[in-house]
C-alpha positions as CSV (number, residue, x, y, z in Angstrom):
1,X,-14.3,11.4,4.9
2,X,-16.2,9.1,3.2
3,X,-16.5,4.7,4.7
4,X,-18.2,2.1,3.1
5,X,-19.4,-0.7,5.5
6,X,-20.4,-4.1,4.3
7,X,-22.1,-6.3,6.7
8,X,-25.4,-8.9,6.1
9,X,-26.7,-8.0,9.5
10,X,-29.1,-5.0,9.7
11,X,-28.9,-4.6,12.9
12,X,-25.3,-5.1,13.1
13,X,-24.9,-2.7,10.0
14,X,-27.2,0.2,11.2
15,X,-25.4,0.3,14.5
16,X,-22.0,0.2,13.2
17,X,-23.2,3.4,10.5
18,X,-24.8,5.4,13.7
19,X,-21.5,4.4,15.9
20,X,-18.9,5.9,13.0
21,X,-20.8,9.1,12.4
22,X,-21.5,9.8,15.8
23,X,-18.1,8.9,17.4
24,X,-15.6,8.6,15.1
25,X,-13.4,12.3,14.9
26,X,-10.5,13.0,12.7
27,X,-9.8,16.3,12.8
28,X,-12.9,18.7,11.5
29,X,-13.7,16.5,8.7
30,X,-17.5,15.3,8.1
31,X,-18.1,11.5,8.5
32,X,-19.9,9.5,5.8
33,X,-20.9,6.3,6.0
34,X,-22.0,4.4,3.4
35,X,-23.9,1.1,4.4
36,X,-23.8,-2.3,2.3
37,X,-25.5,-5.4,2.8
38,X,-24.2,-7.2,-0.2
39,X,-20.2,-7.8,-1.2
40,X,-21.6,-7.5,-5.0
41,X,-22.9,-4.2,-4.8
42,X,-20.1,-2.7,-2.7
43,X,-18.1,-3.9,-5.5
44,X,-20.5,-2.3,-8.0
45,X,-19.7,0.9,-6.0
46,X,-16.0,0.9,-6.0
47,X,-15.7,1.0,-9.8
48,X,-17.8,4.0,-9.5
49,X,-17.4,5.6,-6.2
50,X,-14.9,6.9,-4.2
51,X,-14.1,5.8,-0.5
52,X,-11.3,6.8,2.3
53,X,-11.9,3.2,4.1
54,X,-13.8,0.3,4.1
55,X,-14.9,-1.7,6.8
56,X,-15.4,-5.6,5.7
57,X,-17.6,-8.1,7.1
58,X,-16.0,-11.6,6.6
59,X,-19.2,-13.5,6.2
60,X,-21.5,-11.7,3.5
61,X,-23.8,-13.6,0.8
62,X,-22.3,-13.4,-2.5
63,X,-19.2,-11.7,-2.4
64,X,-18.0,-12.2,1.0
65,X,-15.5,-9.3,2.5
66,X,-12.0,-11.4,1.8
67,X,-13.1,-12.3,-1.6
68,X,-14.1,-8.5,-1.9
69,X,-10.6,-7.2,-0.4
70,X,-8.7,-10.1,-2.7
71,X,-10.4,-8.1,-5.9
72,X,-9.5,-4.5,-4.7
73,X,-6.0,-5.8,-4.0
74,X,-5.1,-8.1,-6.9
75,X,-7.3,-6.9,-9.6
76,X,-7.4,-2.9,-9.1
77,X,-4.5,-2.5,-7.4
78,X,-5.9,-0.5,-4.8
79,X,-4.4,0.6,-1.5
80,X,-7.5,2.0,0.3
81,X,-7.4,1.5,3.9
82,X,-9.2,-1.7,4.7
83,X,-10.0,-3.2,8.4
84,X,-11.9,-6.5,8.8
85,X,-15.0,-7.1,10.9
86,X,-15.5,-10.5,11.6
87,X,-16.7,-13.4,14.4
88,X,-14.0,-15.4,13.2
89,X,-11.3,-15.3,15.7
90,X,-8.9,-18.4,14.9
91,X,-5.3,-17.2,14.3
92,X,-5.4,-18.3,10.3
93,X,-8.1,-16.6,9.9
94,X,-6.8,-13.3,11.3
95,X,-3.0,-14.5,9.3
96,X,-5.0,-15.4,6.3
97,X,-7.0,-11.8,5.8
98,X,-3.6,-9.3,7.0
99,X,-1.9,-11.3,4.4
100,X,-3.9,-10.9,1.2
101,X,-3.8,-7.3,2.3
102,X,-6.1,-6.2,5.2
103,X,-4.9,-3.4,7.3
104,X,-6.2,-4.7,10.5
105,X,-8.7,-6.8,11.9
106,X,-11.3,-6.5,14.4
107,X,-13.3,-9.8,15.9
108,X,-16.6,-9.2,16.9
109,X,-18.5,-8.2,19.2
110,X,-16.2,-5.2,18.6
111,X,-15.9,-2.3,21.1
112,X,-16.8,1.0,19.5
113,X,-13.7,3.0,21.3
114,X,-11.5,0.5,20.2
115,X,-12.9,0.4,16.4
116,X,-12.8,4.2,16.0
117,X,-9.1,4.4,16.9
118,X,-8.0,1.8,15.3
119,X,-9.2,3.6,12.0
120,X,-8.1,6.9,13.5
121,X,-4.4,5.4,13.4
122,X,-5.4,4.1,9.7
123,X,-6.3,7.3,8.7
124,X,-3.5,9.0,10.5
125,X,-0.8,7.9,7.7
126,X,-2.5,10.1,5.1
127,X,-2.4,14.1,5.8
128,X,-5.4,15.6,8.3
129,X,-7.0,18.8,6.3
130,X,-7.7,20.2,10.1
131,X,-4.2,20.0,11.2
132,X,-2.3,21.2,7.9
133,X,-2.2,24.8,6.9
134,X,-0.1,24.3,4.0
135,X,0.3,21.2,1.9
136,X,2.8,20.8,-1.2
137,X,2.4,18.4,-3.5
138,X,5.7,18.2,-5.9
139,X,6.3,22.0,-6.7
140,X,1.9,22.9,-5.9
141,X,2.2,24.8,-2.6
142,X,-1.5,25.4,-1.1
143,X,-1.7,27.7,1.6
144,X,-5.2,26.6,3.0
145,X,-5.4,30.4,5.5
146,X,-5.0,32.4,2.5
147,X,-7.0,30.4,-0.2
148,X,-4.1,30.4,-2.4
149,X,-1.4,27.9,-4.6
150,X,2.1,29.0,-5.8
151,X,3.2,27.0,-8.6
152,X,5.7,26.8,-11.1
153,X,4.0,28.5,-14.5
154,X,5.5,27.4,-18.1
155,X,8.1,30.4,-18.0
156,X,9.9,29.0,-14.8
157,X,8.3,31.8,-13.0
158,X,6.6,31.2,-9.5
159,X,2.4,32.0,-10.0
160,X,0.5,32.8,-7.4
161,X,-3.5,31.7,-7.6
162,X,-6.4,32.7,-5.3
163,X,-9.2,30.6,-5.0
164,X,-12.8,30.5,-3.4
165,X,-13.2,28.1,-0.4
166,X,-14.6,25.7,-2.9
167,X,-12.1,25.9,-5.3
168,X,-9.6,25.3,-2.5
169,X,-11.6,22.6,-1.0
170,X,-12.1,21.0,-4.6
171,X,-8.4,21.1,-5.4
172,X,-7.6,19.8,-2.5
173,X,-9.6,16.7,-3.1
174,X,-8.5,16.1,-6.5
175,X,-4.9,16.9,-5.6
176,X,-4.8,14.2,-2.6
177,X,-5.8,11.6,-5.1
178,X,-3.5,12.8,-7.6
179,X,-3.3,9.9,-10.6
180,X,-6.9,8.4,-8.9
181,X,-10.3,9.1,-10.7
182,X,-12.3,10.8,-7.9
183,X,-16.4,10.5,-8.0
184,X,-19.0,13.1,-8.6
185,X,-20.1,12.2,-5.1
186,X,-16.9,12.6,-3.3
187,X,-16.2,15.8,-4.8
188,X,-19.4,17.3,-3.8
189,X,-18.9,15.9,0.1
190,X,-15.5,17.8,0.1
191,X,-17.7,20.7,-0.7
192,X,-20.1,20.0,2.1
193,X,-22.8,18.8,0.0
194,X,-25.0,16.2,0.2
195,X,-27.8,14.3,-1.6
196,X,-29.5,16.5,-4.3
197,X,-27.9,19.9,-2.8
198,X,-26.3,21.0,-5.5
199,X,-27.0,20.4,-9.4
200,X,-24.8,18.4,-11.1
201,X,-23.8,20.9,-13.8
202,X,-22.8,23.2,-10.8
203,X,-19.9,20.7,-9.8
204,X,-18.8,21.1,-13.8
205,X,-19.1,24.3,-13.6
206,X,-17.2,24.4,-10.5
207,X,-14.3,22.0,-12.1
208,X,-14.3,24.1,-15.3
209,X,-13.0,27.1,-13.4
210,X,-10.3,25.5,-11.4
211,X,-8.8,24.0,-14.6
212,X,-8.7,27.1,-16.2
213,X,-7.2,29.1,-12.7
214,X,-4.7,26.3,-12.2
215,X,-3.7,25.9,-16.1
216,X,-4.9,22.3,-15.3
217,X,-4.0,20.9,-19.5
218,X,-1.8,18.6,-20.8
219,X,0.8,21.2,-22.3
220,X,1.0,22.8,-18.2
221,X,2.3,18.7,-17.2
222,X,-0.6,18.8,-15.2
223,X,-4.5,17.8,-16.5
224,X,-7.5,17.7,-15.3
225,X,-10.1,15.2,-17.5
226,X,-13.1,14.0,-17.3
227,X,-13.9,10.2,-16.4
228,X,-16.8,9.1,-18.3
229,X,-19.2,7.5,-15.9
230,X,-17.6,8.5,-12.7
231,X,-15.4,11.8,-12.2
232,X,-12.5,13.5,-13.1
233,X,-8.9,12.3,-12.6
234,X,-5.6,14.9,-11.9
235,X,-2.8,13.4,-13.3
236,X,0.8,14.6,-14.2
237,X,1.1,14.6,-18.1
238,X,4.3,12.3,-19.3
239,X,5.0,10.4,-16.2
240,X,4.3,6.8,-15.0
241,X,2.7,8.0,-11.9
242,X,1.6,10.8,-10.1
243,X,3.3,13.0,-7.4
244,X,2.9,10.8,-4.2
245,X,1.8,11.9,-0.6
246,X,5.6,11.2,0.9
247,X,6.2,14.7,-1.4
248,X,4.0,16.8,0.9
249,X,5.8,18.8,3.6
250,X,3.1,19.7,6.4
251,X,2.9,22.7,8.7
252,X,0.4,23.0,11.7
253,X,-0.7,26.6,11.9
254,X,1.4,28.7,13.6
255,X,4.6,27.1,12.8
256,X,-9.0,-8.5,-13.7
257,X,-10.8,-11.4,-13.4
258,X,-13.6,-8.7,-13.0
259,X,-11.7,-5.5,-12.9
């Protein structure tokens, strides 16, 4: 799980990255925090980058956090999970930032229990890959014990697909973002790598053979591109918009102005 934090105080910002990846558990999913100091360069690293939450500073030199969260929300017409972090405590305030789209709001000085559940309940409306054991999206079953997807193939018959772990893992990824470009970067941390682990034409290489398992191409309804600067994108071929989360069933084991 990836969180970008954007706060002007290093201090502030340093213990607030140590506090997240230290306490903060959902599930068995790796924390990754990504620290900014600057509203401009996190908003450099959305267009690129791919992130599960932010946490926003109010007051932050040049792009401060609710002119950052008015951009994501007006002018890309994103719904990532956002919670304010601010010193300002005054009821507009706190009216003024849930209304142009914040998902909560947290006035400093914060306490660190309190902060991580309040983004474990955040996270909690999107599916846990700890506590599922099989996920559908549309007709995509994936059967995460067995490293396996049953789909519906061109001839209306049912196909049955087995995949590595990273496969799996990397479908998984692209298929929770479904319609969303998804970064190099991301990818790669759902594989469990980090930094310069793994060689970028690995990853392609990686993608290259789950498109061709999956019959990821336009004439399947379902493709798998390439987003030039960024990632790839899984999208349903023909349709306005992608298969949403509220078409997964889950199981627990055992039972712009600058856009």
């Amino acid at each position: 799980m990836r969180i970008a934090v954007l706060d002007d105080d290093p201090t502030q910002l340093s213990y607030l990255v140590h506090a997240l990846t230290r306490q903060l558990e959902i599930g068995e999913e790796v924390i990754s925090c990504c620290p900014f100091s600057e509203g401009e360069a996190l908003r450099r690293s959305l267009r690129q980058e791919t992130y599960d939450l932010l946490v926003l500073d109010w007051n932050v030199p040049d792009l401060d956090g609710v002119d950052l969260l008015h951009w994501l929300r007006n002018f890309q017409k994103s719904e990532i999970p956002v919670i304010m972090l601010s010193s300002r405590s005054a009821e507009r305030d706190v009216a003024g930032a849930l209304g142009i789209g914040a998902d909560d709001y947290v006035v400093k000085p914060f306490r660190t229990l309190e902060l991580c559940a309040r983004i474990r309940r955040l996270m909690a409306r999107r599916p846990l890959p700890a506590a599922m054991d099989i996920e559908h999206f549309g007709d995509w079953r994936f059967d995460r014990p067995n490293l396996n997807v049953q789909f519906l193939g061109a001839e209306g018959k049912i196909l049955q697909i087995n995949l590595t772990d990273r496969e799996f893992r990397l479908a998984m990824a692209l298929f929770r973002h479904i319609g969303q470009p998804v970064s190099r970067a991301y990818l790669l941390e759902s594989l469990g790598v980090h930094g310069d682990e793994m060689p970028s034409r690995a990853l392609d290489s990686h993608v290259y053979r789950l498109r061709n398992k999956l019959g990821l191409h336009s004439a399947s309804g379902m493709r798998l591109q390439t987003v030039y600067g960024r990632g790839y994108r899984l999208e349903r071929v023909g349709t306005d918009s992608a298969v949403v989360p509220d078409d997964r069933e889950r199981h627990r084991h055992g039972s712009d102005r600058e856009a």
